[in-house]
C-alpha positions in Angstrom: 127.5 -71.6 9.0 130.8 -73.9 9.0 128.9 -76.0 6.5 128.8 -72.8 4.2 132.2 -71.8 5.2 133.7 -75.1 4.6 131.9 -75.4 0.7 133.6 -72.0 0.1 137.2 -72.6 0.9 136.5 -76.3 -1.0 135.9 -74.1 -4.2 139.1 -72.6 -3.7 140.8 -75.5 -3.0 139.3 -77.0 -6.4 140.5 -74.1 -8.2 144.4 -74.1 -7.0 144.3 -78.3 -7.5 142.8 -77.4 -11.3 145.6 -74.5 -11.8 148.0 -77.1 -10.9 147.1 -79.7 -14.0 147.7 -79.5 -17.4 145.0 -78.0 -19.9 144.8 -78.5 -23.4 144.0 -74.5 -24.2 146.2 -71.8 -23.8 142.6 -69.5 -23.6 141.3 -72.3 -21.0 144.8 -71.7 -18.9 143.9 -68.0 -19.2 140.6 -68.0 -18.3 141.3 -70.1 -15.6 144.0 -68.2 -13.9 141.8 -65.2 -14.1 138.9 -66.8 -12.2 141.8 -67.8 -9.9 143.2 -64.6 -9.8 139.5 -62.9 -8.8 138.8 -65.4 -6.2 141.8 -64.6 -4.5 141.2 -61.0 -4.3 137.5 -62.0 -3.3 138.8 -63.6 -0.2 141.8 -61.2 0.8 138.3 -58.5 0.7 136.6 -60.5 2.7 139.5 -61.2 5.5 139.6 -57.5 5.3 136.1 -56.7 5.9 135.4 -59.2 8.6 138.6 -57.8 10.6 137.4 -54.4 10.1 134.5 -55.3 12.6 137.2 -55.8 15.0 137.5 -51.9 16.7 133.4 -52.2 16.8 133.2 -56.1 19.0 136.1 -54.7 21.0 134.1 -51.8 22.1 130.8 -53.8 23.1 133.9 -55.8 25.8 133.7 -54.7 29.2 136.3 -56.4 30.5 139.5 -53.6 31.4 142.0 -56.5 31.3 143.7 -56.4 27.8 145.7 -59.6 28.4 142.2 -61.4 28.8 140.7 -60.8 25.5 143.6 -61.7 23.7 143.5 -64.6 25.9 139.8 -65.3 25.1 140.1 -64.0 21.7 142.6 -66.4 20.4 141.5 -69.7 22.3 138.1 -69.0 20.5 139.8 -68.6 17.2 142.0 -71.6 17.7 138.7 -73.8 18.6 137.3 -72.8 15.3 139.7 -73.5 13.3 141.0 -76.6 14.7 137.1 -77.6 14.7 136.6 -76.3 10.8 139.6 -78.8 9.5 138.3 -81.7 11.8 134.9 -81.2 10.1 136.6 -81.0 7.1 139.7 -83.5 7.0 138.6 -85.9 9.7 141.3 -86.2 12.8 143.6 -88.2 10.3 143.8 -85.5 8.0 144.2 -82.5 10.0 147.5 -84.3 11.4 148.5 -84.2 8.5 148.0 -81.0 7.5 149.5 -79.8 10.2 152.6 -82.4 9.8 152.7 -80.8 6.1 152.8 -77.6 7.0 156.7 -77.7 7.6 158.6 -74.7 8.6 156.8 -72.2 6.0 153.8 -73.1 8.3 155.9 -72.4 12.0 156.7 -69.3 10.5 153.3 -67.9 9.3 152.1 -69.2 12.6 154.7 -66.7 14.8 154.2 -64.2 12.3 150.7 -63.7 13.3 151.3 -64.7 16.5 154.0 -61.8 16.3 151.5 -59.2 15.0 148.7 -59.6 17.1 150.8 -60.0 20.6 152.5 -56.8 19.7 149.1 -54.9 18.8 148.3 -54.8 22.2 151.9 -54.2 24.2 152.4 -51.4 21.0 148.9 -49.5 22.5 150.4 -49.2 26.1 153.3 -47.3 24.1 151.5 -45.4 21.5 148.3 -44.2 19.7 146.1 -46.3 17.6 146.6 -43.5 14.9 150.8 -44.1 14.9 149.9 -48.3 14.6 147.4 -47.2 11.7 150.2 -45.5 10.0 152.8 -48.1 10.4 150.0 -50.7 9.2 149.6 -48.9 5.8 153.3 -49.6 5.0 152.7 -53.4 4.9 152.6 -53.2 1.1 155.4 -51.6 0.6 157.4 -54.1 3.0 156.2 -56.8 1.1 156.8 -55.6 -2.0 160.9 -55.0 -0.9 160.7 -58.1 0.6 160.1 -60.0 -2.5 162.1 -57.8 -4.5 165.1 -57.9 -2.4 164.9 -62.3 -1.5 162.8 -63.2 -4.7 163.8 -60.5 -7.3 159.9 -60.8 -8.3 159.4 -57.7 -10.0 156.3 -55.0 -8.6 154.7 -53.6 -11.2 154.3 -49.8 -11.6 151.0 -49.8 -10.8 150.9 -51.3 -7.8 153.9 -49.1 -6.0 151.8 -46.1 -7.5 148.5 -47.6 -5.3 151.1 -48.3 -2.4 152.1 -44.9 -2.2 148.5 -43.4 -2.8 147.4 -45.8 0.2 150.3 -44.6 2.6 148.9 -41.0 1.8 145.7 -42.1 2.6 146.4 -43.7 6.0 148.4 -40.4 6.9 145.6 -38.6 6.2 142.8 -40.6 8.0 145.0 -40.8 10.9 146.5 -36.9 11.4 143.9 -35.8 13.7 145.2 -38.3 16.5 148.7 -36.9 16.1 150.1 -35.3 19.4 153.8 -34.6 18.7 155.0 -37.2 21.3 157.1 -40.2 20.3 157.5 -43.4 21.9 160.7 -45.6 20.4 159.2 -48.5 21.9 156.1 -48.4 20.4 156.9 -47.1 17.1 159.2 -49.8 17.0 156.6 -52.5 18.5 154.1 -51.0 14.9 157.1 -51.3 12.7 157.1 -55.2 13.9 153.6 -55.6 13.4 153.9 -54.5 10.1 157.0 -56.6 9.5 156.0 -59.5 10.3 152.1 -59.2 8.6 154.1 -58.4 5.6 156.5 -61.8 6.1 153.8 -63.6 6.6 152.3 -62.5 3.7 155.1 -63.5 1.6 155.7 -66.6 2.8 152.1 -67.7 2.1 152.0 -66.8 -1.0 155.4 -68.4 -2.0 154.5 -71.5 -0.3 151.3 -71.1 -2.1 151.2 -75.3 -2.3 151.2 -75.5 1.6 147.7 -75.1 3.3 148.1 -72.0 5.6 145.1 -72.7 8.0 146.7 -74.8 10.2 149.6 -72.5 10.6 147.3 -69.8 11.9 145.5 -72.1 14.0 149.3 -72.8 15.4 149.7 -68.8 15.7 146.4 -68.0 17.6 147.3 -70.8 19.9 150.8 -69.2 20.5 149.0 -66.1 21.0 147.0 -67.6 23.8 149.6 -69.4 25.4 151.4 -65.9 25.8 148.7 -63.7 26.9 147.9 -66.6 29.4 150.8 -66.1 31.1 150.7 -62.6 31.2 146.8 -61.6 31.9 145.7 -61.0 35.7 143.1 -62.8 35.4 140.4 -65.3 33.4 137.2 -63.9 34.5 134.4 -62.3 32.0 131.1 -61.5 32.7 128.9 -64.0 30.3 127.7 -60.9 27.7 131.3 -60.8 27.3 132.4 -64.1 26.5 129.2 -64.1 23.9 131.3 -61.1 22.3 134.6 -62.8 22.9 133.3 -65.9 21.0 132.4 -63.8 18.1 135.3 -61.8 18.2 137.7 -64.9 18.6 135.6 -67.2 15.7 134.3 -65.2 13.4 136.6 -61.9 13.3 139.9 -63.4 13.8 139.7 -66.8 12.9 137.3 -66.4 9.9 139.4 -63.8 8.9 142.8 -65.3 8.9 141.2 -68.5 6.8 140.0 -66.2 4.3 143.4 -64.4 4.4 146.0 -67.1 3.8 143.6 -69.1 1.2 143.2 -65.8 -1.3 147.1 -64.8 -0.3 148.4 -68.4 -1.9 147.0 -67.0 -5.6 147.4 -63.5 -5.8 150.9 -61.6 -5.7 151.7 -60.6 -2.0 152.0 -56.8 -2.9 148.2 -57.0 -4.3 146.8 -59.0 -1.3 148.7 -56.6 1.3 147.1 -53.5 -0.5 143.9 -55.1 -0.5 143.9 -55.9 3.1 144.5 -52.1 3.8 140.6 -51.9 3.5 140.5 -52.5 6.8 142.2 -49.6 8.1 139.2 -47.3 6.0 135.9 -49.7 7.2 137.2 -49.7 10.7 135.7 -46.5 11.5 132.7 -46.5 9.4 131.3 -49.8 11.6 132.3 -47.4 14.3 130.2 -44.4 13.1 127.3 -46.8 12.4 127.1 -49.2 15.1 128.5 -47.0 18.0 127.7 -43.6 16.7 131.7 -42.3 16.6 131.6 -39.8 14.2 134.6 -40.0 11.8 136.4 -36.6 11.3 136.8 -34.8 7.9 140.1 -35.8 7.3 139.4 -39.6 8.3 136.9 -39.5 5.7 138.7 -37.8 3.0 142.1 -40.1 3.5 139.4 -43.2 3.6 138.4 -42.0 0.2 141.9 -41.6 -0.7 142.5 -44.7 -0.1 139.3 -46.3 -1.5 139.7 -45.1 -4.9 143.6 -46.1 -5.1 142.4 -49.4 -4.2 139.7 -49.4 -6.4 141.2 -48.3 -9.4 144.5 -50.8 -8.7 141.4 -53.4 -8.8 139.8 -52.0 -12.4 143.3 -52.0 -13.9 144.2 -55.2 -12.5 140.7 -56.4 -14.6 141.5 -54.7 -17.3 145.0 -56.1 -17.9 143.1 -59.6 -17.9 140.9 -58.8 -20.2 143.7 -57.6 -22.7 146.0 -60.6 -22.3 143.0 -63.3 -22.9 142.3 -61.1 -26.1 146.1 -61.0 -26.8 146.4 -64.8 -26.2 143.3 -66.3 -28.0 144.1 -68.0 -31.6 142.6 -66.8 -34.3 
């Protein structure tokens, strides 16, 4: 499975290093930079599906102590990525990635350290429904992020999926709605979404810096917190076989996938994109653990399915026109 995973993120790899060289064709430039372009949304899916399995492991957990699985979660996560570049770059070389990685990297790494630290302090505080809600406007914050540090211009298009998929997320998430708010952890959801949406950014800006050793840092920052704070260290052994899976696969996987498809796409497209999460999340519940989803959670899924999927087919589409527009006749 690394094996596989490891000839994967090479062919991205091959395809930023290509992107980065001159071509002798304007239509082979094109062409290129569309198969870059796909790829990249390809993987920001993928993160998104593979974290969408996250609501569904956590549920198989027995283990009452939140602080723990973080804990167990993130050491997991930061064994298999730290393992995945030492199979890949050799102990030399994942030094230096991580030497490399310079303060773009620090920050990405406390970003998501940030974010999933605050997931589980924000549930003692508030509903999953209100961190849902404040999830869906990670777009939007990095598309005024940009706009405000980098002036790079959003196109209409996308704030138009943005605001579709914030209509979406309300919808899905109504039902859980009880009237009470909690400063605390509305503003604990605000800084999850903050800082998913800086990190974001700063990936893609720093698209020439690898990003896998700064999440590697972030999940072990994530450990080292939870360590101090969890009561205690003790699973039972069906639980650290889901904690392994939940650690490796669904967090660490995921991030890989995530910063690698975030360094070639615009950080308003690859926020959107990982939105998909929020709609799959209760569908693997419905399937695996027979939850049944309620109306409106299926109808704001939809919502927010075919915002995202026609952002996609335009995206396609506007490719296709500009390689027609840009070959010589």
């Amino acid at each position: 499975m690394l094996r596989k995973f490891n000839k994967t993120l090479f062919i991205q790899d091959k395809y930023l290093k290509n992107s980065q060289s001159p071509s002798p064709g304007v239509g082979n430039d094109k062409n290129r930079g569309n198969h870059e372009n796909s790829l990249g949304i390809v993987f920001v899916l993928a993160s998104a599906i593979v974290w969408s399995f996250g609501g569904a492991l956590k549920h198989f957990i027995t283990t009452g102590e939140s602080w723990t699985i973080v804990f167990w979660r993130s050491v997991w996560a930061a064994l298999f990525l730290l393992v995945f570049m030492l199979v890949r770059q050799g102990l030399r070389g994942t030094l230096k990635l991580f030497a490399n990685m310079g303060l773009p990297g620090i920050c990405v790494g406390i970003c998501f350290a940030t974010a999933s630290t605050c997931f589980i302090i924000a549930l003692a505080h508030t509903t999953v429904a209100n961190i849902l809600l404040m999830q869906a406007g990670v777009p939007l914050i990095a598309a005024l992020i940009i706009w405000i540090l980098f002036r790079e211009r959003v196109s209409f298009p996308t704030w138009i999926a943005i605001a579709f998929v914030i209509m979406g997320v309300a919808v899905m998430v109504s039902d859980s709605f009880t009237g009470k708010v909690s400063p605390m952890g509305d503003a604990l959801s605000l800084l999850i979404a903050f800082s998913f949406a800086c990190a974001t950014v700063i990936t893609r800006r720093y698209a020439h810096v690898r990003m896998v050793p700064a999440v590697c840092l972030g999940t072990v920052i994530s450990a080292c917190v939870s360590g101090v704070l969890a009561s205690t260290f003790v699973v039972t052994l069906p639980d650290m076989g889901i904690l392994i899976v939940f650690g490796s696969l669904n967090l660490g996987v995921g991030l890989a996938f995530f910063v690698t498809g975030v360094r070639i796409i615009p950080s308003a497209l690859a926020a959107l994109l990982g939105t998909v999460e929020t709609v799959l999340g209760p569908i693997w519940m419905w399937l695996i653990h027979n939850e049944i989803p309620t109306i409106r959670t299926l109808i704001g899924g939809l919502l927010v399915l075919t915002a995202l999927l026609c952002h996609i087919s335009w995206n396609i589409y506007r490719q296709k026109s500009a390689i027609v527009n840009k070959t010589p006749i």
